[in-house]
C-alpha positions as CSV (number, residue, x, y, z in Angstrom):
1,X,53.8,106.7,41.1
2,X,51.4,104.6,42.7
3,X,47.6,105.3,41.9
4,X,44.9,105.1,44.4
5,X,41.6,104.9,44.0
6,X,39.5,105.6,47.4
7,X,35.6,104.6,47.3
8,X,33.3,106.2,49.0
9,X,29.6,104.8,49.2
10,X,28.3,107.2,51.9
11,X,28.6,110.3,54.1
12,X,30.4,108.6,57.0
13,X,33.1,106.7,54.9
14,X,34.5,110.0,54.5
15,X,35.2,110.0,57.6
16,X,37.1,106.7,57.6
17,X,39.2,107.4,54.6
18,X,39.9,111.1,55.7
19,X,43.2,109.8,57.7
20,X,44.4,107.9,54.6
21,X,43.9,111.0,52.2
22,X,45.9,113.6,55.1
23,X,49.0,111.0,55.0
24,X,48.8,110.2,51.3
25,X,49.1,114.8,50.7
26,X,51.8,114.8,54.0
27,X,53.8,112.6,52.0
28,X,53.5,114.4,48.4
29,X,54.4,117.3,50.9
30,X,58.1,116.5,52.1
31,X,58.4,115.1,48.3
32,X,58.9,111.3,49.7
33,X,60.5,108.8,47.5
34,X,57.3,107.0,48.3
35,X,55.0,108.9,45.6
36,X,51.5,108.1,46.0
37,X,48.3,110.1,44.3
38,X,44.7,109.1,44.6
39,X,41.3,110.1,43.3
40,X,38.2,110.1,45.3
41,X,35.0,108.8,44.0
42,X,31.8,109.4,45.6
43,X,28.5,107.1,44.6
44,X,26.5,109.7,44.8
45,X,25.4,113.0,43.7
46,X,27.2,116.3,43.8
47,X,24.3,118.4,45.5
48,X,24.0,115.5,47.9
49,X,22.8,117.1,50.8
50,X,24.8,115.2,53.8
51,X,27.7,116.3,52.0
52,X,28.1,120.0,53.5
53,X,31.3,121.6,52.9
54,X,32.0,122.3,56.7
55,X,32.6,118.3,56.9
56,X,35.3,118.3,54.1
57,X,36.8,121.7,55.8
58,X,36.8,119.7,59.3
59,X,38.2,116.7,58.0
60,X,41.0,118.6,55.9
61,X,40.3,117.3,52.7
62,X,39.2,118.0,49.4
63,X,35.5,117.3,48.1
64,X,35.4,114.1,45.7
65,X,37.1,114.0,42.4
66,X,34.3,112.4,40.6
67,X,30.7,111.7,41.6
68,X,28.6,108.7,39.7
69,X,25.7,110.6,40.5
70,X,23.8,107.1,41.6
71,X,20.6,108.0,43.8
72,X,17.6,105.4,44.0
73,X,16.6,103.6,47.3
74,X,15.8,99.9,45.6
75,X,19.5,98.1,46.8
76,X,19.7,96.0,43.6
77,X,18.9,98.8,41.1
78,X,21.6,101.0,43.1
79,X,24.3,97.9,43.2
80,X,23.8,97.3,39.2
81,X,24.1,101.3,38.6
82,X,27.3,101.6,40.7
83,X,28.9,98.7,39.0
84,X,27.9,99.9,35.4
85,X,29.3,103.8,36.2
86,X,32.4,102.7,38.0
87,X,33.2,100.0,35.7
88,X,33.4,103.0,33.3
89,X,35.2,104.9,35.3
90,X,37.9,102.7,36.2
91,X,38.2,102.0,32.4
92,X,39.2,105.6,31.8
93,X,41.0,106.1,34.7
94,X,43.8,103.5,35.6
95,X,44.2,102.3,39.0
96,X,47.2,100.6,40.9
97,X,44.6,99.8,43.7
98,X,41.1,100.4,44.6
99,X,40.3,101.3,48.4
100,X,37.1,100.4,49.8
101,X,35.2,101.2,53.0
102,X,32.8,99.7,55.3
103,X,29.4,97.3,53.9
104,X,27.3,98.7,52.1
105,X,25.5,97.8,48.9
106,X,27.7,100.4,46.2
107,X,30.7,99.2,48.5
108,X,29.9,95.9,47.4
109,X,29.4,96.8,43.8
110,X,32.8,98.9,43.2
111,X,34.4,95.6,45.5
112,X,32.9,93.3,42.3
113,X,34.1,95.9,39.3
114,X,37.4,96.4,40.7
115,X,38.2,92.5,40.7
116,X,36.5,92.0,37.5
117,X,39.0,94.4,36.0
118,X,42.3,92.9,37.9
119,X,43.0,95.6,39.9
120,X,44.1,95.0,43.6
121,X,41.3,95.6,46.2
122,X,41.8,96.7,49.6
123,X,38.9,96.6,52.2
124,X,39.1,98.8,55.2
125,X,37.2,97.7,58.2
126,X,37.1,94.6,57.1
127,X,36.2,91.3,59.6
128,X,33.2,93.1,60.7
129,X,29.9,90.6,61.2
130,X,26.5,90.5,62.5
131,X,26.1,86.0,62.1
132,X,22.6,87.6,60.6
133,X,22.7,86.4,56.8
134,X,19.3,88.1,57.0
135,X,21.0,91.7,57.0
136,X,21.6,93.1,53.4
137,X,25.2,94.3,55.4
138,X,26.1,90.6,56.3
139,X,26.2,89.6,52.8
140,X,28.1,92.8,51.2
141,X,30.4,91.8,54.4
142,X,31.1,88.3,53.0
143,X,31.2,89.6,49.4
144,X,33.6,92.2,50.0
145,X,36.2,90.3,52.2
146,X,35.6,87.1,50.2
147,X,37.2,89.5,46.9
148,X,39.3,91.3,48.8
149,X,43.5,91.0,48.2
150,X,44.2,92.8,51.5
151,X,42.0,92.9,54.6
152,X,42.7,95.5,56.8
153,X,41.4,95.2,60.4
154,X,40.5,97.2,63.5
155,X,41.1,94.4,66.1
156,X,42.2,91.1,66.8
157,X,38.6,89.6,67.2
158,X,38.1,90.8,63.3
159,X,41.3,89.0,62.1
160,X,40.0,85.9,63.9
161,X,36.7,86.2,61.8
162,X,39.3,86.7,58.0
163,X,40.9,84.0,59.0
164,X,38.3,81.3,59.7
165,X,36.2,82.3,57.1
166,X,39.5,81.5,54.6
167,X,41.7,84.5,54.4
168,X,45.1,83.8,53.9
169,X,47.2,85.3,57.1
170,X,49.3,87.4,54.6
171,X,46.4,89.3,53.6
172,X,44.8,90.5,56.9
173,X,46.9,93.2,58.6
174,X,45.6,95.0,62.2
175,X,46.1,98.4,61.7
176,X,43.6,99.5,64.5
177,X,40.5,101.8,63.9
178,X,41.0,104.6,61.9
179,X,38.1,106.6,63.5
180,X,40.4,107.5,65.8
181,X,43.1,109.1,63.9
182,X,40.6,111.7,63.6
183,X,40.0,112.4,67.0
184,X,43.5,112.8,67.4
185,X,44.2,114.7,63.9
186,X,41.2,116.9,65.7
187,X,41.7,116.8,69.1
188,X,43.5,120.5,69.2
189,X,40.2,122.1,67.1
190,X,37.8,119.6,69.5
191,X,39.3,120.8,72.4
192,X,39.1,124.4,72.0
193,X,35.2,124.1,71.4
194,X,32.3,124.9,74.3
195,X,29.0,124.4,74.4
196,X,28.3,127.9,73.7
197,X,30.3,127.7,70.4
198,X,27.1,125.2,69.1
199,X,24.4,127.6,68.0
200,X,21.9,124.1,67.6
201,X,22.2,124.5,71.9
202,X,21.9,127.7,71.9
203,X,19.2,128.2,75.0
204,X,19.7,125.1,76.9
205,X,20.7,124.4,80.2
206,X,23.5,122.0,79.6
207,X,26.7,121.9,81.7
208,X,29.8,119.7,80.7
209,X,29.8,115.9,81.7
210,X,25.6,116.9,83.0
211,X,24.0,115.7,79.9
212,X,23.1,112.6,77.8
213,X,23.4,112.4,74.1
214,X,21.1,109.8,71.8
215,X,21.4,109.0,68.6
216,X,18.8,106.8,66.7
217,X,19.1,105.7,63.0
218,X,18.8,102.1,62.4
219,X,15.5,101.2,60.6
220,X,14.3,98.2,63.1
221,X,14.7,100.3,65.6
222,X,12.3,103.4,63.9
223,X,10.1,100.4,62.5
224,X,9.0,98.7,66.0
225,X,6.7,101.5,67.2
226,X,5.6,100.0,70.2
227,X,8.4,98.8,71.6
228,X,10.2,102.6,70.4
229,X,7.5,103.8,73.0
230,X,8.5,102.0,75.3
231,X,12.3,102.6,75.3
232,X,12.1,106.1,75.2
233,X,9.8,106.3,78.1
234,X,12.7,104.6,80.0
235,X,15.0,106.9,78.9
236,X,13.1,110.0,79.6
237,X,12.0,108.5,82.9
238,X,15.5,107.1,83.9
239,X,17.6,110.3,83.0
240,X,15.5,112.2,85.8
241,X,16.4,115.8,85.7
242,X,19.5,115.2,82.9
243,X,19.4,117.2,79.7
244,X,19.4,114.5,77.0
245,X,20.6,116.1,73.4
246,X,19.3,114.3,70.6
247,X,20.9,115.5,67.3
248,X,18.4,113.7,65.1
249,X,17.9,113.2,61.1
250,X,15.0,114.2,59.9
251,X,13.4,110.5,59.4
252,X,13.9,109.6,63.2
253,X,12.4,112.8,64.3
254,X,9.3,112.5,62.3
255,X,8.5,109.0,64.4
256,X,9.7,110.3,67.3
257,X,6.8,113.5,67.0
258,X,4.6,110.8,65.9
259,X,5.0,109.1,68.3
260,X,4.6,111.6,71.3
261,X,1.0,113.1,69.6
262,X,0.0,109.7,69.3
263,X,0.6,108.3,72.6
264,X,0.5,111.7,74.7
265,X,4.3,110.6,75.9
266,X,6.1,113.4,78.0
267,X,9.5,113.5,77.6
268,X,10.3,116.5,79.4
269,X,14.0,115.9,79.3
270,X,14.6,115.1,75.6
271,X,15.9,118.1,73.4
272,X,15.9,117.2,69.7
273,X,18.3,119.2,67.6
274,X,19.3,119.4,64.3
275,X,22.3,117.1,63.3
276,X,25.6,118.6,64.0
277,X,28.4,118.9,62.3
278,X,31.5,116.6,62.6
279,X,33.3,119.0,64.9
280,X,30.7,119.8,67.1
281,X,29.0,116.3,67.5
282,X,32.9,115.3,68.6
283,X,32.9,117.8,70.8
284,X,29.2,116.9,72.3
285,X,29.7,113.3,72.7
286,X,33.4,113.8,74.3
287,X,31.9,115.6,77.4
288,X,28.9,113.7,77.9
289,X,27.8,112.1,80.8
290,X,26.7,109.0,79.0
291,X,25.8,108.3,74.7
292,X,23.0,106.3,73.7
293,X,23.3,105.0,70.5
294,X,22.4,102.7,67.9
295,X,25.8,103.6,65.5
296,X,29.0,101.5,66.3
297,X,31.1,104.4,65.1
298,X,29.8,106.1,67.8
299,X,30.5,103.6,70.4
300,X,33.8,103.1,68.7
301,X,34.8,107.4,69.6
302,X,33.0,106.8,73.3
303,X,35.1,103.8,74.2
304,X,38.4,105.9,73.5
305,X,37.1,109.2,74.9
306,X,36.2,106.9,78.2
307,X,33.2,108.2,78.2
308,X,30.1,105.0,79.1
309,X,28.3,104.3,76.1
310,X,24.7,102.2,75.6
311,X,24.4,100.6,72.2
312,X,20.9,99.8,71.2
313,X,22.0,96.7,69.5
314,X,22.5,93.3,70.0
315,X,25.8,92.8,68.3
316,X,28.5,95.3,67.8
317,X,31.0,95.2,64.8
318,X,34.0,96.0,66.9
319,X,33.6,93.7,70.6
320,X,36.5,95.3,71.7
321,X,34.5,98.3,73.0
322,X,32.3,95.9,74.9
323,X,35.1,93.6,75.9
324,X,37.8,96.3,76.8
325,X,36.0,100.2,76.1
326,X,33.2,101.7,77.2
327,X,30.2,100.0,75.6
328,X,27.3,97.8,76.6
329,X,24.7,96.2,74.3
330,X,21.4,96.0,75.6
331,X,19.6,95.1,72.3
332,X,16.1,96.6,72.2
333,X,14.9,95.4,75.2
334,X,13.4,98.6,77.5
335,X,14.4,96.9,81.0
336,X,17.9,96.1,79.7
337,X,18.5,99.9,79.0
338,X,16.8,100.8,82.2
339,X,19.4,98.9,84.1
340,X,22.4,99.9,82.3
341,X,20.5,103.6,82.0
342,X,21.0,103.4,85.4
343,X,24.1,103.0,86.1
344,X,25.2,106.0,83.9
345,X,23.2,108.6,85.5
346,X,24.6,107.1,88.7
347,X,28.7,107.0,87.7
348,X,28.6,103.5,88.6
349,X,29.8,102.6,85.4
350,X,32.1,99.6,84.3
351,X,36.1,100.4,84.1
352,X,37.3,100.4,80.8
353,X,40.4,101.1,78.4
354,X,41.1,101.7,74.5
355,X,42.0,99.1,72.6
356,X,45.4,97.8,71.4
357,X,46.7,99.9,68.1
358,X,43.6,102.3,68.9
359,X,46.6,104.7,68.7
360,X,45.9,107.6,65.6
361,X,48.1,105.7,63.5
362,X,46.3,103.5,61.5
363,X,46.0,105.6,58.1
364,X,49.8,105.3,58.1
365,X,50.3,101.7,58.5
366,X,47.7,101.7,55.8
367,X,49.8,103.4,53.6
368,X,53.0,101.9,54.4
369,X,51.3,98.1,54.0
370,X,50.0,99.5,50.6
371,X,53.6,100.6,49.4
372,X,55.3,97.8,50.5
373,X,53.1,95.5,48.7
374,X,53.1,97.2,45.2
């Protein structure tokens, strides 16, 4: 019996390691010879609010095993809390291998524990960088890749980035992006879905592929007032008549409301609504007209639903859904987004495709790389 344990630091690796957990139960289902069992272990708290049951219900999985119950905002004091907790836990609770997602700062610290107690560490999503050693996430990048025994990738321009940086070839296995399994685990439940079925849009005038959906987290972003002004004067002004949806976390919408009282902006096109949950914001962002976003793992579902996609970002984890998908960075440059903006509203957008392995199979080559190595 192999023993998993599967990290998670935050709400959306959840998400990410959702597809491993569904093959790891299919295959304690039809009683494999391959037996595999796994405990999940959440950083944080059990009455965590971005936690809501409805995600673990759409994903088909069960709520964590065991919560550390770590919650402060200072990064450090959060790393050296994680690493104390889940060095504990790990010394209670045997583990084959330790599976980690993503780059964030508990990430980082379960990615140092785990080596310090010789077990063997797997990083999903690995090869992902910024070149911005100024970003907390660049350097939990390079610490947990650097420590990691098997690198598993989403594409071949993240390979390239193990390998130069010193991973041996026979630790960095492509298995595609597991986003995706998702969508196609989902794609039945997804399908079935209208616009009516999502109470948060109850009211509006929204007609399928006749609306814009935006999406704003990232910190510089919410920071840079002015230039936030700007850019969402662009979008209002640009999207002309077109319902834009804008399921927004509370921090964003407080600037955003700021913002408009301040200035006096009009954005007479912009509906902010509450976030949605997993099924529903699939279902949203598949039958858009256009996303604007600052998340790559939204760009990352756009560029196989097809549907265009403007990243308010420089740089994007995954250049494959620049290169081949549906995404274009414009940064945070206003005339940039104008352009590309533009071109959405329009349908002149570029052609595009899905990515090689982007196929809904990537938890099980996970799965299979992990059993044939131990």
């Amino acid at each position: 019996m192999k023993k998993l344990c599967i990290f998670c630091g935050a709400r959306p690796n959840f998400i990410k390691v959702a597809p491993i957990i569904r093959v790891i139960n299919r295959l304690s289902e039809e009683n494999s010879s391959h037996k595999v069992s796994y405990s999940l272990v959440y950083a944080g708290s059990e009455n965590d609010p971005t936690l809501e049951d409805q995600l673990f219900d759409n994903l088909s999985i069960r709520r964590p095993d065991v919560y550390l119950g770590v919650e402060c905002e200072n990064l450090n004091e959060l790393t050296g809390q994680v690493m104390s907790k889940f060095e504990k836990y790990l010394q209670e609770n045997p583990s084959d291998v330790v599976i980690v997602v993503d780059d964030l700062a508990s990430t980082m610290a379960a990615a140092i524990v785990t080596k310090k107690q010789a077990i063997t560490l797997a990083h999903i999503a690995a090869g992902t960088r910024s070149f911005d050693i100024t970003m907390p996430k660049e350097i939990n990048r390079l610490v947990i890749d650097g420590l990691s025994d098997i690198l598993f990738t989403a594409g071949f321009s993240n390979n390239s980035i193990a390998n130069k940086e010193g991973a041996e070839l026979s630790k960095v296995y492509m298995v595609g992006n597991i986003l995706i399994d998702n969508i196609r685990y989902d794609r039945e439940r997804i399908e079935s879905m209208r616009l009516s079925d999502i109470d948060e849009l109850a009211g509006l005038p929204l007609k399928e592929g006749n609306y814009l959906v935006f999406t704003l987290n990232r910190k510089a972003l919410l920071a840079d007032q002015d230039n936030l002004e700007r850019m969402l004067h662009v979008l209002s002004e640009t999207a002309g008549d077109m319902p834009i949806i804008a399921p927004l976390r509370e921090s964003a919408v407080q600037v955003i409301m700021a913002l408009s009282l301040k200035k006096n902006i009009k954005l007479h096109n912009l509906h902010i609504v509450k976030p949605l949950g997993y099924l529903e914001f699939a279902y949203l962002t598949a039958h858009a007209k256009g996303i604007i976003t600052d998340s790559g793992n939204v760009a990352e579902e756009a560029t196989f639903n097809g549907v265009p996609c403007i990243t308010l970002n420089s740089y994007t984890e995954h250049i494959e859904t620049a290169k081949v998908g549906s995404n274009v960075l414009v940064g945070e440059d206003p005339e940039l987004l104008r352009s590309a903006l533009a071109d959405m509203v329009s349908g002149t957008w570029k052609k595009c495709g899905v990515p090689e392995r982007w196929d809904g199979r990537s938890a099980e080559r996970v799965i299979q790389i992990l059993l044939e190595r131990h």
